[in-house]
C-alpha positions as CSV (number, residue, x, y, z in Angstrom):
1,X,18.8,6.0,-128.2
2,X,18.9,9.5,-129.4
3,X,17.3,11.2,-127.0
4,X,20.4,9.4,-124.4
5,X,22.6,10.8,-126.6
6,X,21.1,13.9,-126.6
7,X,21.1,13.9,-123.1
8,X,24.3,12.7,-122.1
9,X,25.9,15.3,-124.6
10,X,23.6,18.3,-122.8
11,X,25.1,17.3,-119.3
12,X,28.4,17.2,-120.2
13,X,28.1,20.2,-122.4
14,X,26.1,21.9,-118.8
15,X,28.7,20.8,-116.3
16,X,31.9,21.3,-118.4
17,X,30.1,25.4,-118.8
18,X,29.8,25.2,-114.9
19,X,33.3,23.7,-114.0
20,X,35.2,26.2,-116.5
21,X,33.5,29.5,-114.9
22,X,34.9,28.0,-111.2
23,X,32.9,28.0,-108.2
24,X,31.2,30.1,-106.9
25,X,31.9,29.1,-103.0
26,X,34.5,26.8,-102.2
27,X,34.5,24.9,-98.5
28,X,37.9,23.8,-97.5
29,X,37.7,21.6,-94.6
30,X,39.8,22.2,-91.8
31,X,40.2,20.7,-88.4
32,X,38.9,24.0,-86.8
33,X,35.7,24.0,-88.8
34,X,35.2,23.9,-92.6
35,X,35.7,27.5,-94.2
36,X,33.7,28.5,-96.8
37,X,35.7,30.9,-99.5
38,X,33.1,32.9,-101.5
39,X,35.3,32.9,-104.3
40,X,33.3,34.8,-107.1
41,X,33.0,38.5,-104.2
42,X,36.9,38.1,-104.1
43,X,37.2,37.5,-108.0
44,X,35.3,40.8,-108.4
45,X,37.1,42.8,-105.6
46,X,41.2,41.7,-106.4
47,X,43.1,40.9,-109.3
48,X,43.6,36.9,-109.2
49,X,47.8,37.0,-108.4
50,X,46.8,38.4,-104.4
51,X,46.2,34.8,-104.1
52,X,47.1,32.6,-107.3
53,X,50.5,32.6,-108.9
54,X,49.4,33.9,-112.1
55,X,46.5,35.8,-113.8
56,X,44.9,32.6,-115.1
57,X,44.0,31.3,-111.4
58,X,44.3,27.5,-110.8
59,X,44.6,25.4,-107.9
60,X,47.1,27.0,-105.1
61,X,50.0,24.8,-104.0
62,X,51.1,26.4,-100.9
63,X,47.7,26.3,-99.8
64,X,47.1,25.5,-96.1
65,X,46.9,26.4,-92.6
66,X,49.6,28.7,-92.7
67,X,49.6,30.2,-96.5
68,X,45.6,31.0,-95.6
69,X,46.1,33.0,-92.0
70,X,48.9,35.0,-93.4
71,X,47.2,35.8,-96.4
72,X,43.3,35.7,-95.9
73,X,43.7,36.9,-92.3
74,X,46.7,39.2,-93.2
75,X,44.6,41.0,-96.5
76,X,41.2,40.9,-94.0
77,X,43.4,42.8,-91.5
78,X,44.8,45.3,-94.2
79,X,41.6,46.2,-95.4
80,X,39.2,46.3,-91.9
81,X,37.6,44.0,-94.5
82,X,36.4,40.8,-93.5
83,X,36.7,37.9,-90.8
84,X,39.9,38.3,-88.8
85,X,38.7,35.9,-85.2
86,X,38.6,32.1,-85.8
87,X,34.9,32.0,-85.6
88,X,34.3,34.6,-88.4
89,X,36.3,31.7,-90.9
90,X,35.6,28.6,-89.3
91,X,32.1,26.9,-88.7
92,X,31.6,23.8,-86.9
């Protein structure tokens, strides 16, 4: 019975460390072809309020279609950094 305990306390203990840094890649799924966001490059590159409402991050309410073409596309554009074509975002 120990050794579950042990063991269930060691996984939570794992995936709440995991969860807390954020992930690494996100894939949002979009009718066009899921995208997949390397989140972690960006976090390095930009300060966190180019995209989140605040310095602490956390989920994006405004996010969709629109919010992501005028602001992914638009700072990809900006920079000659990054996918700016449908394809370079979206795989089927």
């Amino acid at each position: 019975m120990k050794k579950i305990v042990a063991a269930v306390a060691l996984s939570v203990f794992c995936v709440g460390t995991a969860l807390a840094a954020g992930p690494a890649t996100i894939v949002l799924h979009a009718s066009k072809g899921d995208v997949t966001f390397p989140h972690k490059e960006h976090q390095e590159k930009m300060a966190c309020t180019a995209c989140h409402e605040n310095d602490k991050g956390g989920k994006i309410a405004a996010l969709g279609k629109d919010w992501a073409h005028k602001t992914c596309k638009g700072c990809h554009s900006e920079k000659g950094k990054g996918p700016t074509g449908c394809n370079g975002c979206h795989k089927k």
